[in-house]
N, C-alpha and C positions, 0 to 999 in steps of 0.2 A: 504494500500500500504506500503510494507516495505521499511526502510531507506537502501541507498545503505552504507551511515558512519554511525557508531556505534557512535559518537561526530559529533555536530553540527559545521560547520567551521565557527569561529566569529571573527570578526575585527572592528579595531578602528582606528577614526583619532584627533588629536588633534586641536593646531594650525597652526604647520607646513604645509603649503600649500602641498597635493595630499600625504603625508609620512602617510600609512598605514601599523598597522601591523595585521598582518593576526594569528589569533592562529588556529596548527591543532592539531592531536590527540598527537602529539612527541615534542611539539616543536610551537615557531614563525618566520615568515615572513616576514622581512620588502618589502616594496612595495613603488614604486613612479614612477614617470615618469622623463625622460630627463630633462639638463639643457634648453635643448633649447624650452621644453613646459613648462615650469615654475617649473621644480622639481630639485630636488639637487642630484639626479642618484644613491639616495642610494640602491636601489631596484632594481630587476625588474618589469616593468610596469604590466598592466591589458593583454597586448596583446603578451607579453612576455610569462607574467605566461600561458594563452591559449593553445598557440604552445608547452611551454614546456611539460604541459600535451598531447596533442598528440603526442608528439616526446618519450616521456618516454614511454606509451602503445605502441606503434608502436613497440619501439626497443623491450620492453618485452615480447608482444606477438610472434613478429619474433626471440627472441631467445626460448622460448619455443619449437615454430614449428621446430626451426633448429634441438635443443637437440634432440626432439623427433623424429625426420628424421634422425640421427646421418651422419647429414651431416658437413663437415669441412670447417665450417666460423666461422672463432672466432671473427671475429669482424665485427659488422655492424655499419655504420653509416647513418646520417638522417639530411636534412636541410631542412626548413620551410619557408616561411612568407605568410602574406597575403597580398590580396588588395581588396579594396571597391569601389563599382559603387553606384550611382543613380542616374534608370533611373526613374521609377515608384515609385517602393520599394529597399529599400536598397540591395544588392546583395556584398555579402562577399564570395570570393575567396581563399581554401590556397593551397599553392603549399606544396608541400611534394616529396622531395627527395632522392633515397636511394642506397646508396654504399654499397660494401663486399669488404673484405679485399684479398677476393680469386675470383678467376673467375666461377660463376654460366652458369651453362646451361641456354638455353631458357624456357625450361619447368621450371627448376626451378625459372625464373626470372618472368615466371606466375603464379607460384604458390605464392608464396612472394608476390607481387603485392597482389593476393586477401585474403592473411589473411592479408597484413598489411590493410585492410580495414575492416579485422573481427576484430580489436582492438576496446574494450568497448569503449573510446573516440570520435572513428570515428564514429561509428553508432551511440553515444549521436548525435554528432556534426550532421550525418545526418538526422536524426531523428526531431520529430515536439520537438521543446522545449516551455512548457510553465513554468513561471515565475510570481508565487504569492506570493506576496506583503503584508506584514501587518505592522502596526502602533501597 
């Protein structure tokens, strides 16, 4: 199976309670959570970083499609969060929302709709994830 990163993404934490930095192929990351979950906010958290990745593919993939439609939206925008149930098994929710800067048609606000769902992200995201573990 081939790697989708050419560089493994790796990170560290010290003593500072939840302050992670993340190294990627360019560059590091710091990471933490809110004052008000015990971190000192130098970061953005775990579920920050998430959304940002689907919000970045989203807007990437819908501006490709637009280029490539030579249709005139210069500007898209995108807002996120999630939320969690448990009833059984945990169930995780995220909302995803999305503006132009011009007025689209209906056909085109169905079309948009289903490629920003063909964004690599989303289909990780809906897709079975498995997560192996080693020591």
């Amino acid at each position: 199976m081939a790697k989708i990163l050419e560089n493994n993404i790796e990170g560290k934490i010290g003593t500072q309670k939840y302050l992670c930095t993340i190294s990627w192929r360019n560059g590091e990351l710091l990471m933490d959570e809110p004052e008000n979950l015990g971190g000192k906010n130098i970061g953005p958290d775990p579920f920050s970083t998430l959304l940002a990745s689907l919000a970045s593919c989203t807007l990437s993939t819908l501006r490709m499609y637009i280029d490539r439609k030579e249709w005139n939206i210069p500007e898209i925008k995108i807002s996120l969060n999630l939320y969690q149930e448990t009833e059984k098994n945990l169930i995780t929710t995220i909302t995803r929302s999305l503006s132009f800067s011009e007025k689209i048609s209906q056909a085109q606000k169905e079309r948009l709709l289903f490629i920003a769902d063909k964004c690599p992200i989303s289909k990780l995201l809906k897709g079975t994830i498995n997560i192996e573990t080693t020591l």
